[in-house]
C-alpha positions in Angstrom: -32.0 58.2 74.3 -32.0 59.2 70.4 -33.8 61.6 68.8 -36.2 59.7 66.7 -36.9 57.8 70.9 -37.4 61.3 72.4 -39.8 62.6 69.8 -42.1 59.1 70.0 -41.6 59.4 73.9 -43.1 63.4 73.2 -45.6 62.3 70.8 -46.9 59.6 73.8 -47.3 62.5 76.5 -48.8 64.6 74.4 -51.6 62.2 73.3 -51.8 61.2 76.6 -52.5 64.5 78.1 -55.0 65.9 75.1 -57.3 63.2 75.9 -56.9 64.1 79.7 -57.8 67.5 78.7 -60.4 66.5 76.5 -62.1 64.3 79.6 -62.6 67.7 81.3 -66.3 69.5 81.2 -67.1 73.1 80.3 -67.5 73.7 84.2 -64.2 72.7 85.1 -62.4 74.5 82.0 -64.1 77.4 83.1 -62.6 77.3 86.6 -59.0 76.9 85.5 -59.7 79.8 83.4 -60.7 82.0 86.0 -58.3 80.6 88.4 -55.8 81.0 85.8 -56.8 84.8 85.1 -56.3 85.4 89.3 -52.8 83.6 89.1 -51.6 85.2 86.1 -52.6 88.7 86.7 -51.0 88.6 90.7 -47.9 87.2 88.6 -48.0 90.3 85.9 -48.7 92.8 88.5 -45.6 91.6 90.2 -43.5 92.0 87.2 -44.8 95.4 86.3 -44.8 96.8 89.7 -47.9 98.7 88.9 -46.7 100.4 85.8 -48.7 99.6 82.3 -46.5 97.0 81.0 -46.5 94.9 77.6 -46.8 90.9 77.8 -47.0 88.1 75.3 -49.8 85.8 75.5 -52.0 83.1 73.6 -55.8 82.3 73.0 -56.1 79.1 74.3 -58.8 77.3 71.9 -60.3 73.9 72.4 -59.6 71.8 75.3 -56.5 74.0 76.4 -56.5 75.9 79.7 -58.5 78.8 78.7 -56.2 81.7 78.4 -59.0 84.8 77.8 -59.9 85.6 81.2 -55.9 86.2 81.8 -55.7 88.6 78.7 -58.8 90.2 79.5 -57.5 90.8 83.0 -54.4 92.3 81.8 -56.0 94.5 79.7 -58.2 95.8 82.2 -55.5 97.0 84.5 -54.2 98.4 81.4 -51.6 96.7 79.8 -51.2 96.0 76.7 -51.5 92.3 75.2 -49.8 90.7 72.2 -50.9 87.5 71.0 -48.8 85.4 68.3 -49.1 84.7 64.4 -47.7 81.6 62.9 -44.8 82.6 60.4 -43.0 80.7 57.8 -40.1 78.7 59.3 -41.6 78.1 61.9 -41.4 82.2 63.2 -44.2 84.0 65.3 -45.0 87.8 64.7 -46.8 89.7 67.5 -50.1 91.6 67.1 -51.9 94.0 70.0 -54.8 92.7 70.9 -58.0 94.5 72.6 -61.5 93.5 73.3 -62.8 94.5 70.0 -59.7 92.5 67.8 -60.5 90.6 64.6 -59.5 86.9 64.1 -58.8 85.4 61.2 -58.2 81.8 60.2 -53.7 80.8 60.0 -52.1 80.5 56.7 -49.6 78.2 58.8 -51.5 76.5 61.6 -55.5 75.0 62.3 -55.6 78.2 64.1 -57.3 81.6 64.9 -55.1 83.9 64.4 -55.2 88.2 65.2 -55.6 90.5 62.3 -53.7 93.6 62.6 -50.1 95.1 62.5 -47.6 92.5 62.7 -44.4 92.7 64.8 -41.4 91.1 64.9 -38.6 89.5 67.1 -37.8 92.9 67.9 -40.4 93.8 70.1 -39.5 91.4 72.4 -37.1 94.2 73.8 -40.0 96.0 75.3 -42.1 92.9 76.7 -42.0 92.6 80.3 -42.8 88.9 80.2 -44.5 85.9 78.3 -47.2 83.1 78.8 -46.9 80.2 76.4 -48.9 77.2 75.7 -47.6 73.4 77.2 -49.1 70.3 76.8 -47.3 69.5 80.5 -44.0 70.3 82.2 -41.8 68.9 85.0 -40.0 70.5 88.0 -36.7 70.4 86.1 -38.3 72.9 83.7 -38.5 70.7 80.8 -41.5 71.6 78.3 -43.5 70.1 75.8 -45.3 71.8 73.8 -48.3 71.2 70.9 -45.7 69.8 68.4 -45.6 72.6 65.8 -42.0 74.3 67.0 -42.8 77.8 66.9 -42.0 78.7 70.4 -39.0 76.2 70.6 -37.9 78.5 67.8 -39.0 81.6 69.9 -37.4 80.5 73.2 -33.9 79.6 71.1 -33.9 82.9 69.3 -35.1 84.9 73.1 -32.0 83.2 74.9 -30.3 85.1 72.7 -31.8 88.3 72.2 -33.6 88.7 75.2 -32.4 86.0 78.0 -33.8 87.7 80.9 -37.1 88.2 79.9 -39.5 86.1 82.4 -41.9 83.8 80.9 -44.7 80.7 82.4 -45.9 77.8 80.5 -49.6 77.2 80.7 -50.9 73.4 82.1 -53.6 72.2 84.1 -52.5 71.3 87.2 -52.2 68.0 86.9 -49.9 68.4 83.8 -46.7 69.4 86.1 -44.9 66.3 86.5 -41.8 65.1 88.3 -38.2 66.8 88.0 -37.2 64.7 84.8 -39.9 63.0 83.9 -40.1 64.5 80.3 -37.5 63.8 77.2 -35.8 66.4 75.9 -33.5 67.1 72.6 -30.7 69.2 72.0 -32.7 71.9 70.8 -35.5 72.4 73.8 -35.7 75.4 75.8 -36.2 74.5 79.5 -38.9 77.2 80.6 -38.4 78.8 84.5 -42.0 78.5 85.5 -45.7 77.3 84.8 -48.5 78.5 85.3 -51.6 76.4 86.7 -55.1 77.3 88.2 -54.0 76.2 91.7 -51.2 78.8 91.3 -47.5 79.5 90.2 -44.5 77.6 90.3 -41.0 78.1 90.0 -39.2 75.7 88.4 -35.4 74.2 87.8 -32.8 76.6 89.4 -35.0 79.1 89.1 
């Protein structure tokens, strides 16, 4: 399949699934964020092994699985919590986030975005793993993601900085499909697992 093929092929499941999400009510979004929060945390806690740890998340805005009952969790058992700022080229800084954090509208993206110290590639080193926003996934670990290429960028320059560093992709549950059902170019990142408010899943080899 060509390039210009895959990228209308992406463009087609990721309409499809943003008016999906945008079917859902305010009840059921808030379930999946709870559910999600429960999920995420038993995930983190695993990872960390009950030391304070350091993870990479995202605000999830809109009508995409909410995200701030997981980084409120986390930062209630005491870890810290960076969230991401859109870059030029297509690069994301880092900022700490707590309860009290100012938001500010993106230079780069229709966005919210943290205020605050910004930090680069290089604290990646000391992240013990990431969550990162999907549009949907498949069991061969194939992502796509809201369009923009920042964390295709992220996850090229992380294989090879920081290959082992666990991360999740964040869907609804109904956004995991089938082991190659999804196109993907020469440039995506297959991602090891997802996220989803009925649980965590491995996927590909891993």
């Amino acid at each position: 399949m060509s390039g210009d093929s895959n990228k209308a092929g992406k463009d087609r499941i990721r309409a499809l699934h943003r008016e999906r999400r945008a079917t859902m009510d305010g009840g059921q979004r808030e379930a999946a964020g709870t559910s999600l929060a429960v999920h995420g945390l038993a995930w983190a806690e695993k990872i960390a092994g009950g030391t304070p740890s350091r993870f990479c998340a995202y605000l999830g805005v809109g009508f995409e699985p909410p995200t701030e009952p997981l980084i409120r969790a986390l930062h209630r058992r005491g870890h810290e919590v960076l969230l991401p700022v859109c870059e030029p080229e297509r690069r994301l800084s880092w900022v700490y986030w707590t309860p009290d954090a100012e938001f500010v509208r993106s230079r780069y993206a229709p966005i919210l975005e943290p205020a605050g110290t910004r930090h680069g590639l290089e604290i990646m080193a000391g992240v013990a793993a990431l969550f990162i926003p999907a549009t949907a996934v498949d069991r061969s670990g194939n992502r796509i993601g809201q369009g923009g290429g920042y964390y295709d960028v992220l996850l090229g320059s992380l294989a090879d900085s920081v290959p082992d560093v666990p991360l999740a992709a964040v869907v609804y549950d109904q956004e995991l499909l089938p082991a190659g059902s999804l196109p993907a170019e020469v440039f995506d990142r297959k991602v090891p697992a997802a996220l989803m408010p009925a649980g965590f899943v491995s996927l590909g080899d891993a």
